[in-house]
C-alpha positions in Angstrom: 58.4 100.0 67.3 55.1 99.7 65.3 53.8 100.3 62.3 50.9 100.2 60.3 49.8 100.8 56.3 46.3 100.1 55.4 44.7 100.2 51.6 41.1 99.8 50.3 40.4 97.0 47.6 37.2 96.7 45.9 36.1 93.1 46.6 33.9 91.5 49.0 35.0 90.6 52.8 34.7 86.8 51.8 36.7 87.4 48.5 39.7 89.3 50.3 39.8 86.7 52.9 40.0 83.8 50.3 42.6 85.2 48.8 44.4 86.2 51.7 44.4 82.5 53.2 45.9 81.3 50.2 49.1 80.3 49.9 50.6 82.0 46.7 49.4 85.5 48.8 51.4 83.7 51.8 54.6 83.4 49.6 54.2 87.1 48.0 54.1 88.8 51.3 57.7 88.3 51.3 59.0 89.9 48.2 62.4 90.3 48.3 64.1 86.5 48.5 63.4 82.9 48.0 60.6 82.1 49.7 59.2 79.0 50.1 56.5 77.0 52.4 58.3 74.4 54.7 55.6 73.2 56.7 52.1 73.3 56.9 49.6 72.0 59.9 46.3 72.7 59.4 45.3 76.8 60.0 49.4 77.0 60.3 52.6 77.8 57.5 56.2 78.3 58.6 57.9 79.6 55.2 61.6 80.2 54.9 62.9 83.5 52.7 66.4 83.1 51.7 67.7 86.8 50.9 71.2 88.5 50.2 72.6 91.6 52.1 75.8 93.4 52.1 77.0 90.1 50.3 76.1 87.7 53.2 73.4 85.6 52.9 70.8 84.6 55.4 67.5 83.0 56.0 64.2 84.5 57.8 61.6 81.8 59.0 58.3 82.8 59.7 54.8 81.1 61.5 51.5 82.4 59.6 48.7 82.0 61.3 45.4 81.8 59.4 42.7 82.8 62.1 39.0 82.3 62.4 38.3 86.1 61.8 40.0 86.0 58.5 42.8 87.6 59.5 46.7 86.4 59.7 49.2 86.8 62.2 52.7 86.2 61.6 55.9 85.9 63.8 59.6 85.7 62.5 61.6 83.6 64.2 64.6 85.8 65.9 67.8 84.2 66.2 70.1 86.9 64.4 72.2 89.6 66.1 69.3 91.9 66.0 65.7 91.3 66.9 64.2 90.1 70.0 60.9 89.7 68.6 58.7 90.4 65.2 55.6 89.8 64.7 52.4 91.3 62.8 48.7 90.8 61.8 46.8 91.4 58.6 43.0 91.8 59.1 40.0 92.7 56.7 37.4 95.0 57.7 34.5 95.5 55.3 33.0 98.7 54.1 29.9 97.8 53.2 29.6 98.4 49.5 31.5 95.8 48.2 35.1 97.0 49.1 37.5 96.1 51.8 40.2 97.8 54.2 43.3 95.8 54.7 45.4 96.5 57.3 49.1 95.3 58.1 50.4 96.1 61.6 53.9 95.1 62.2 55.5 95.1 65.6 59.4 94.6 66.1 62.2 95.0 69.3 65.6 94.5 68.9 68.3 93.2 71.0 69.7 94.9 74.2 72.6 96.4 72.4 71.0 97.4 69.3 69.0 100.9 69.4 65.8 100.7 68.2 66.3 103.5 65.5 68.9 101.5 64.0 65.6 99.4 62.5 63.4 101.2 61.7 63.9 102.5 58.0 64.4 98.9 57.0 61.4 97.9 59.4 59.4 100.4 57.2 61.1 99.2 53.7 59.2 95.8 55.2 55.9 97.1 55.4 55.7 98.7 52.7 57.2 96.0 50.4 54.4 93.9 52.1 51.6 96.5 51.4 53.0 96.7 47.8 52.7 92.7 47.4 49.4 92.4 49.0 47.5 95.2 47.2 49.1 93.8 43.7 47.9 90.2 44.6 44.6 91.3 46.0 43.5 94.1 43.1 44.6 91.7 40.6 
């Protein structure tokens, strides 16, 4: 399954970039949790998000990537009961007059036994509460 949400902010390239690479962005892209940076290696971050569901808790790790286009990709680390594999990008493309398109693209596939629709409102809930977070943090 993918998704994508996109949104305009009215900064420069370089500006949006900055502020994407940054690591209180990093840590907002995560909204709903504890989420905190446990490593960091140059252009890399692995953060940990400690959250609370049906009264179980849990922990999601992921690897940020900061590359040399200015854009991030990210990867959760699957070792639950139901995805195989997550992983995203967010990339900046300039409009020319001072204002910016941000894109997040998020890709996800569950486990053999786990239908794929059985993800994908809270796959959307992600995205958006991503989008939400990243627009706040870059029109602020």
């Amino acid at each position: 399954m993918h998704l994508t949400e996109s949104f305009e902010v009215m900064r420069s390239r370089d500006e949006v970039v900055e502020l994407l690479c940054s690591d209180k962005t990093l840590l907002g892209l995560l909204p709903k949790g504890d989420t905190q940076i446990i490593e960091s290696d140059g252009d890399c971050r692995t953060t940990v998000t400690r959250y609370q569901i049906l009264g179980r808790e849990g922990f999601a790790t992921f690897h940020f990537t900061f590359r040399i286009d200015g854009s991030v990709r990210f990867e959760k680390v699957c070792n639950g009961r139901v995805w195989q594999g997550l992983e995203g990008l967010v990339s900046v493309e300039e409009r020319g007059d001072e204002s910016c398109e941000v894109r997040i693209e998020i890709s996800g596939r569950t486990k053999s036994f786990v239908p794929e629709i059985s993800i994908k409102a809270p796959l959307e809930e992600q995205i958006l509460a991503m989008t939400t977070a990243l627009e706040e943090r870059l029109n602020s």
